[in-house]
N, C-alpha and C positions, 0 to 999 in steps of 0.2 A: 825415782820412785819405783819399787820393784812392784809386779803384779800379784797381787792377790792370789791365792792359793784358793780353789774353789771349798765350801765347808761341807763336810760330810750329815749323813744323815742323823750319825752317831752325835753330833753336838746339839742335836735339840732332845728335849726329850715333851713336848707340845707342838702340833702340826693341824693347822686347819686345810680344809678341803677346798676347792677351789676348782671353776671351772671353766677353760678360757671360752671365749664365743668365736660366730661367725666373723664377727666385727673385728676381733682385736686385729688379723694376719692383714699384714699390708700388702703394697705390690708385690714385693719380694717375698714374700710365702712364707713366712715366719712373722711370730707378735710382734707388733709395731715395740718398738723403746719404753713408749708413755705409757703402755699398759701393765708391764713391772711396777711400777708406781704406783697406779691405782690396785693390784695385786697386793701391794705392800699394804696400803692404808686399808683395803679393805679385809687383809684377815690380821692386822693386829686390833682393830675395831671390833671384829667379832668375837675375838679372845674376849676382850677388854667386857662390851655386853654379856658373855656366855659365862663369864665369870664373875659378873653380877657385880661389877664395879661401874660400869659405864652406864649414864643413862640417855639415850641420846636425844629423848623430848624433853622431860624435866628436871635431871642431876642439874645443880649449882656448878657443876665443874663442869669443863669441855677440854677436849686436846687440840692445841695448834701446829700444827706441821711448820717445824722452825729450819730442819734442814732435811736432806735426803738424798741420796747417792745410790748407783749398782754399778757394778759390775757383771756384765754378761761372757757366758764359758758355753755356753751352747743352745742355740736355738729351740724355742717355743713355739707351737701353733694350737690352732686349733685345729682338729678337738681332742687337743692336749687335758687331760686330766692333771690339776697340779696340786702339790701338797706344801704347803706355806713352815718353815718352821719357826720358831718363833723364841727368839732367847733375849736377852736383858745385856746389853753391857754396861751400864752405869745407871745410876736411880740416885738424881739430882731430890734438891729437895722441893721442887716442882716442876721438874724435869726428866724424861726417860730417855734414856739412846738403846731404840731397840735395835738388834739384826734380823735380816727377815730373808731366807733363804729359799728361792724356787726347786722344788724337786720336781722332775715328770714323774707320778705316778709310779711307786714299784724301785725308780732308781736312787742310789746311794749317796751321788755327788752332784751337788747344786747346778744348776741351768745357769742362775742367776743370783745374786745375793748385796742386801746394800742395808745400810743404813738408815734409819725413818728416826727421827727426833721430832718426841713433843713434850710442848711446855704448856701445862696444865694450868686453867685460868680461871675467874668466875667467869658465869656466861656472859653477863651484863654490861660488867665495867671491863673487861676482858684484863684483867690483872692476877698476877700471877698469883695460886694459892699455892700454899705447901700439900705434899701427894698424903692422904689420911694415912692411917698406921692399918688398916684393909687392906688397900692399895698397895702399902710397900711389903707388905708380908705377902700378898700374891707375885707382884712381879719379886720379890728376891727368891723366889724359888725357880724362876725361868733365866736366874744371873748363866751367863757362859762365862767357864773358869779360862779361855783360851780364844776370846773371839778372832783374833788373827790369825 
């Protein structure tokens, strides 16, 4: 399995702001693993709300985190200013595979970058619904023509 080529800044063209804390940086002075992760869910969420798709008190729909992966190319800390980018590789019929790429702040080529799948459900009976024709007309415009 060959490594991953980190993505440039040039393959997004939507990027949320992001700010790491005192908390993330472990012993070793750099953001712990687990907080890429939550970096990842938390600015495709805010895409997802800011673009008036998600509702995350009362929409009938919800996202469930089915898979998730990164890859790390250069360390993170606090207080690292990060810039999230945010692209589409596939749009299932109640399914996303987003990429979600870490930039520090100002630089060109990803810190960080992985993977976030989720499969869109009712809230209730938690079963899967198909993504509205909103939905798919917002994320196909964030599709990357080249995500590897």
């Amino acid at each position: 399995m060959a490594r991953p080529v980190p993505f440039q800044r040039s393959h997004f063209s939507v990027f949320q702001p992001l700010q790491t804390r005192w908390a993330d940086n472990d012993i070793y002075g750099h953001m712990n693993n687990v907080v890429h992760y939550a970096l990842f869910d938390t600015a495709v969420n805010e895409w997802l709300i800011e673009a008036g798709l998600l509702d995350i008190h009362h929409g009938s729909q919800v996202g469930l985190v089915v898979e998730t992966g990164c890859h790390y190319f250069a360390e993170l800390a606090f207080p690292d200013k990060i810039e999230a980018g945010i692209g589409i590789e596939r749009i299932g019929s109640s399914s996303v595979v987003y990429r979600v790429a870490l930039f520090r702040k100002g630089e060109d080529v990803a810190a960080a970058q992985g993977r976030f799948v989720h499969v869109y459900v009712d809230r209730n009976s938690r079963k899967p619904l198909p993504l509205p024709q909103k939905w798919q007309d917002a994320l196909s415009a964030l599709l990357l023509t080249d995500p590897d």
